[in-house]
C-alpha positions as CSV (number, residue, x, y, z in Angstrom):
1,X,-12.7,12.4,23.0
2,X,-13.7,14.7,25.9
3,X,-17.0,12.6,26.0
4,X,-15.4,9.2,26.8
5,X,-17.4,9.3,30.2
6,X,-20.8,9.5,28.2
7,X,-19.7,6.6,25.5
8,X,-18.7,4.5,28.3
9,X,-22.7,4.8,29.7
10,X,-24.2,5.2,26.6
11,X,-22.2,2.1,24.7
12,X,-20.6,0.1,28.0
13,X,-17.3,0.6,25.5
14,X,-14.8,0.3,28.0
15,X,-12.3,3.0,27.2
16,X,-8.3,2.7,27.5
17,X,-6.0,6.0,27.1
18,X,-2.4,5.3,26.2
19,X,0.4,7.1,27.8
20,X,1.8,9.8,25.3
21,X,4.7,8.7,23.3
22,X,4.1,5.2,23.8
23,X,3.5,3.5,20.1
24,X,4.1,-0.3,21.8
25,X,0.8,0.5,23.7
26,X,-0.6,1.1,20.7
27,X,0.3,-2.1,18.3
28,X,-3.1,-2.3,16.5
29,X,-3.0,1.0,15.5
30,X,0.6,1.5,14.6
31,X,0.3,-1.3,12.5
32,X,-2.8,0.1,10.4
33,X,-0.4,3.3,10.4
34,X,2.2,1.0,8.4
35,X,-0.6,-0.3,6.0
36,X,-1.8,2.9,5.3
37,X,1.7,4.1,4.5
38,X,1.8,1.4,1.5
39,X,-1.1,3.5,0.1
40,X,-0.2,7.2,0.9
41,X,3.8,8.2,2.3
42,X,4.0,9.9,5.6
43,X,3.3,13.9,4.8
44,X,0.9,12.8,2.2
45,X,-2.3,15.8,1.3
46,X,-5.4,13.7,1.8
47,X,-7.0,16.7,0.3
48,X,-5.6,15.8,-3.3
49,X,-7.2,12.4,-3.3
50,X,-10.4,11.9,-4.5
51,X,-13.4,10.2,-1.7
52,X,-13.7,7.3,-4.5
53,X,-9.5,6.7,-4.1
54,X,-10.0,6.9,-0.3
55,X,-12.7,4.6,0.0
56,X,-11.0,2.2,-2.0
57,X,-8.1,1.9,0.2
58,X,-10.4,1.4,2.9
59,X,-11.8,-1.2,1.4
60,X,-8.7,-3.0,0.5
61,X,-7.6,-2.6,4.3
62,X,-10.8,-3.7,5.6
63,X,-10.7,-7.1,3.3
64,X,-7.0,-7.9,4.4
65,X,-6.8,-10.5,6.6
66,X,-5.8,-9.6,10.4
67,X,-3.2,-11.6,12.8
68,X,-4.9,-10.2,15.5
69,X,-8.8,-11.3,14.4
70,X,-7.5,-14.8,13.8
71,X,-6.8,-14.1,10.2
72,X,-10.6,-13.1,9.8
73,X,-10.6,-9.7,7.6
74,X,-11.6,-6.5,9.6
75,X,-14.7,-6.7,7.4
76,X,-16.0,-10.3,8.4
77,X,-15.2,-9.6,12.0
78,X,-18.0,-6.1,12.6
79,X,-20.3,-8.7,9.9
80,X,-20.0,-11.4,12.8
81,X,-20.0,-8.8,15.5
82,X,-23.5,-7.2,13.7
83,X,-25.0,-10.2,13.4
């Protein structure tokens, strides 16, 4: 991420760096962590998983409804965003 300056230009992405060791600042992304963990354990090789199995579990994230997007699934919120 040592080009965070550029995306912020180049995207106007506003750009927000937790403090280390600090999962509560992170709550959207610890949580994904969790769901993730339902499909492959902490310590899991990636590397022994087909792409086909991999996409597939993104795909069954991506159409699971959200809290945080108003119960909208990860994949109908970029579709709206797109749009």
């Amino acid at each position: 991420m040592a080009q965070h300056d550029r995306l912020k230009i180049d995207a106007g992405v506003q750009v927000y760096f937790c403090d280390p060791q600090s999962p509560w600042q992170r709550g959207t992304n610890e949580n994904t962590n969790g769901l993730l963990r339902q499909y492959f354990p902490k310590g899991t090789d990636l590397s022994v998983h087909s792409a086909d199995e991999i996409a597939a579990v993104a795909a069954a994230l991506n159409a699971r409804p959200r809290k945080t997007l108003g119960w909208k699934t990860p994949a109908e919120t970029l579709d709206e965003l797109l749009s």
